[in-house]
C-alpha positions in Angstrom: 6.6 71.0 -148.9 7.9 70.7 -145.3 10.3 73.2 -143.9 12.9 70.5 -143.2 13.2 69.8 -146.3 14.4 73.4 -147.1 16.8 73.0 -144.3 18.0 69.1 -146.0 18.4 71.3 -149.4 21.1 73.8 -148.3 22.7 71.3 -146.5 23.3 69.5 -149.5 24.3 72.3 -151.6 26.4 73.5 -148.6 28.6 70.4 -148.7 28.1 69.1 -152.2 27.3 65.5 -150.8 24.1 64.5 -149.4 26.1 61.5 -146.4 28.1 65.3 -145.2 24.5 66.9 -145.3 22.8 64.2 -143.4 25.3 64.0 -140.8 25.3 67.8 -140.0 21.4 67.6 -139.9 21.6 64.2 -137.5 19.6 61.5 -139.9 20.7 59.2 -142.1 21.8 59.8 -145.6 18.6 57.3 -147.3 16.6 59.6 -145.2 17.9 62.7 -146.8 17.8 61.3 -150.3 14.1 60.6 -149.9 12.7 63.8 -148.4 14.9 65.9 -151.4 13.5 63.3 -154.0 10.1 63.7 -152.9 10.6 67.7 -152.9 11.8 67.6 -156.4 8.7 65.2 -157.5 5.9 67.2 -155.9 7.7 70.6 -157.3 8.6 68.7 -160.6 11.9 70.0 -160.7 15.5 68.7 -160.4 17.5 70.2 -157.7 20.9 68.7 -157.8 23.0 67.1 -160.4 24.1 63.7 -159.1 26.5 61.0 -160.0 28.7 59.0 -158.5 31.2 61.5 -157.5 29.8 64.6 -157.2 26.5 66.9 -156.5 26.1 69.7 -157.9 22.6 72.3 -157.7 21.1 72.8 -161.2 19.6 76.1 -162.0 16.4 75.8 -160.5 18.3 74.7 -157.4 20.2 77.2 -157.2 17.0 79.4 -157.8 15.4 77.1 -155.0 18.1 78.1 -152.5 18.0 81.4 -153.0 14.4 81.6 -151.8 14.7 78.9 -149.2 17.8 81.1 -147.2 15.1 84.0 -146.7 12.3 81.3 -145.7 15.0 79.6 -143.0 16.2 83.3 -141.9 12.4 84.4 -140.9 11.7 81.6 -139.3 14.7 81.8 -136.9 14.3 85.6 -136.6 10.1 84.3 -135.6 11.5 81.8 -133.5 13.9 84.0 -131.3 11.2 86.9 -131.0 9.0 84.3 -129.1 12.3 83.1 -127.3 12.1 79.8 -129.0 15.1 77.9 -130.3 16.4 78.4 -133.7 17.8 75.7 -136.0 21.5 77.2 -134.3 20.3 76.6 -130.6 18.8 72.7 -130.6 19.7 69.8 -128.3 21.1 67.0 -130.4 20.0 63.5 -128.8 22.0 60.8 -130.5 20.4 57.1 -129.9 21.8 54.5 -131.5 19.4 51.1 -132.6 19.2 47.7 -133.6 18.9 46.6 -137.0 15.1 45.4 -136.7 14.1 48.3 -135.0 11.5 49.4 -137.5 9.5 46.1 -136.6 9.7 46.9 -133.0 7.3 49.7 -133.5 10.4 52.1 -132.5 10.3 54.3 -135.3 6.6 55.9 -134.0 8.2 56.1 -130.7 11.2 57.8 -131.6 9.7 60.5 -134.3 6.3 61.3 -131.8 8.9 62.7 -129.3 11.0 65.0 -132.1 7.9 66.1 -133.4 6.3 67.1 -130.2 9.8 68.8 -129.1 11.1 71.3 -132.0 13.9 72.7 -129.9 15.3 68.6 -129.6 17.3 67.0 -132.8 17.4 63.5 -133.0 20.4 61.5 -134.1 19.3 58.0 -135.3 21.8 55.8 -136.2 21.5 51.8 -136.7 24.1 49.9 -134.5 25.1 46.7 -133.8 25.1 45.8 -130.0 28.9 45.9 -129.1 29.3 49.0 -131.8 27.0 50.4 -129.8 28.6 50.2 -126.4 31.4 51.6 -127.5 29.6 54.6 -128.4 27.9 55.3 -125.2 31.4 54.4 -123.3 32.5 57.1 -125.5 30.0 59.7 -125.7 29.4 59.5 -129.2 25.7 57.9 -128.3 23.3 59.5 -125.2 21.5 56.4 -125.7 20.9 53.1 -126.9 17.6 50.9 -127.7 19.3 47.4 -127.9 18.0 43.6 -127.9 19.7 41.3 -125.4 19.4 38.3 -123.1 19.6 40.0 -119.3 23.5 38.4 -118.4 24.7 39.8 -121.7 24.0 43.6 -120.5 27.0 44.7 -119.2 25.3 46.1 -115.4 28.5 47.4 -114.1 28.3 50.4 -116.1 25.3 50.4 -117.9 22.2 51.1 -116.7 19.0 50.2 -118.7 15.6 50.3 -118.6 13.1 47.0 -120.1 10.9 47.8 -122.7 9.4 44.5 -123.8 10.3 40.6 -123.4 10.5 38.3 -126.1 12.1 35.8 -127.3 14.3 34.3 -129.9 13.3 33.2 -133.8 15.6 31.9 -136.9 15.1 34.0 -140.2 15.6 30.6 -142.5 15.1 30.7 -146.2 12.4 28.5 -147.1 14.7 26.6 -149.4 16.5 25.2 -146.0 15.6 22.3 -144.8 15.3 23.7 -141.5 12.3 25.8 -142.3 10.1 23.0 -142.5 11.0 22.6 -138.6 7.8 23.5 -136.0 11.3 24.6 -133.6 14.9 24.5 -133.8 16.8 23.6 -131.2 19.7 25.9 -129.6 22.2 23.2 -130.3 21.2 23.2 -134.1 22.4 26.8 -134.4 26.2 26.3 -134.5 25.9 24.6 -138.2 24.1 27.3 -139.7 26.1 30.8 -141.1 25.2 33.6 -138.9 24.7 36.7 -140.8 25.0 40.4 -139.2 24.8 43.7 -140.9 22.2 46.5 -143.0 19.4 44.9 -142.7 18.1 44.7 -145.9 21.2 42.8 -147.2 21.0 40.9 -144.5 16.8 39.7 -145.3 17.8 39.3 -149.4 20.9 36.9 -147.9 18.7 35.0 -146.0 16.1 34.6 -148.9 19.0 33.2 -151.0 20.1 30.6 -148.3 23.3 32.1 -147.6 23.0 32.5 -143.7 20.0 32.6 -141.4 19.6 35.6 -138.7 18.4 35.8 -134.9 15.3 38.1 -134.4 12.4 38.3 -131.6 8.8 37.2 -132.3 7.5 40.9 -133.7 10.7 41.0 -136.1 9.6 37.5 -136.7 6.1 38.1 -137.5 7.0 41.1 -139.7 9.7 39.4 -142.1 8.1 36.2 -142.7 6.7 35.8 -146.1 6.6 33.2 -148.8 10.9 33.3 -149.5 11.4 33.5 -145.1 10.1 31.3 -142.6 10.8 32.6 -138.9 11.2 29.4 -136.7 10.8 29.6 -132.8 14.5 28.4 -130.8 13.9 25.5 -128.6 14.4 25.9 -125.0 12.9 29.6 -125.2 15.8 32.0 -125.3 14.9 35.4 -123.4 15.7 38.8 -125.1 14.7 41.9 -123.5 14.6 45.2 -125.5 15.9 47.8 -123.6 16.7 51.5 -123.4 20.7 52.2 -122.2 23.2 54.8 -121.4 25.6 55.5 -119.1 25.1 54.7 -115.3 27.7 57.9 -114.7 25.7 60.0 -116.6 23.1 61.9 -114.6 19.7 62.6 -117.0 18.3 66.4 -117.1 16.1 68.2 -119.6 15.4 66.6 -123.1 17.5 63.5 -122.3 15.4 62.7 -119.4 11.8 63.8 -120.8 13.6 61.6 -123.9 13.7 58.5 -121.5 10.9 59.2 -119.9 9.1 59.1 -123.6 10.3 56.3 -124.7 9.8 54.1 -121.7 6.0 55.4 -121.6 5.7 54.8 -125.7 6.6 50.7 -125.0 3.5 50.9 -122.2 1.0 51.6 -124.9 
């Protein structure tokens, strides 16, 4: 048992829907799901009735709760006697991501720096490059981790920071002709459906020949199997993965020690 998940668990039964619950805690709702799921399978109990319109605690959550309210209120009563943060005093960084980004090794980037910092919450939300401009424009993100070719970074207000340089493959199903290809050339591209989107839909889509989808080598390396062949673009097409936020925004605190972390994490 982990003390976020007692946290997760009132969220839930404070809202009655795990997606409210997630967003108040700053993760995703899967990621929610799966810590209360694995808390219920190692205590062998059900905490929440679910279907597909409401959540509800069952008796032993409600049981569960009761318990897990004292647990939460010592630890932020510990927490404030050794002037520490409590779960009421946190700074929330909100980064948005690319779709692949779990291939990019970002994922052990991302949770070494929350782990090491218990007074930082991290917001990590899956975006879609313009999507995700929009939020930083608008404050809704602090930062973004993105995948672009240089001239498509818009420098005027933006300012970002290069990870790594790659560049461009084609997730093709191997039942496309075009996956028996050693390259495919840029001009190739415009006849074949580009698909965008949750990534997991976007890989089974692929596998069934409906559209292919752009990645970089690692991405590459990491979804090609025996239904996905990953085919180098011919000339090489540049991406860079880089960290972004506002140029007008000046970096203090966590949200510098953040970029700071993150930059450092790519060296390694």
């Amino acid at each position: 048992m982990e003390i976020r998940q007692l946290y997760y668990v009132l969220e839930v039964a404070k809202f009655n829907s795990f997606s409210k619950a997630a967003n108040a805690q700053f993760i995703t709702q899967p990621a929610i799901s799966q810590q209360i799921s694995a808390l219920e399978e190692e205590l062998q109990v059900r905490l929440f009735k679910r279907d597909t319109h409401s959540v509800a605690l069952t008796k032993d959550g409600e049981k569960f709760c009761a318990y897990a309210k004292d647990v939460v209120e010592s630890i932020d009563r510990l927490m404030a006697a050794f002037n520490q943060s409590t779960t009421k005093d946190k700074t929330v960084i909100k980064v948005g991501v690319f779709p692949f980004y779990e291939a990019a090794g970002l994922t052990a980037v991302i949770d070494s720096f929350f782990a090491a910092n218990h007074n930082v919450v991290g917001s990590i939300k899956t975006e879609e490059i313009d999507r995700a401009y929009e939020k930083l424009e608008t404050g809704e993100l602090d930062f973004a981790i993105l995948k672009s070719s240089l001239e498509k970074i818009p420098k005027s207000w933006v300012k970002y920071e290069t990870l790594s340089e790659e560049n461009l493959n084609v997730l093709v199903s191997r039942r496309n002709s075009y996956a028996k290809k050693d390259v495919i050339r840029l001009s190739e591209l415009g006849g074949l459906p580009l698909l965008t989107g949750e990534l997991n839909m976007m890989l089974d889509m692929v596998k069934e020949d409906i559209g292919i989808s752009l990645v970089t080598d690692c991405a590459g390396k990491v979804y090609e199997n025996e239904e996905i062949a990953a085919i180098p673009i011919k000339p090489k097409q540049e991406i860079l993965t880089f960290l972004a936020y506002p140029k007008k925004r000046r970096l203090s605190g966590a949200y510098l020690a953040f970029k700071n972390h993150v930059i450092e994490g790519f060296k390694k």
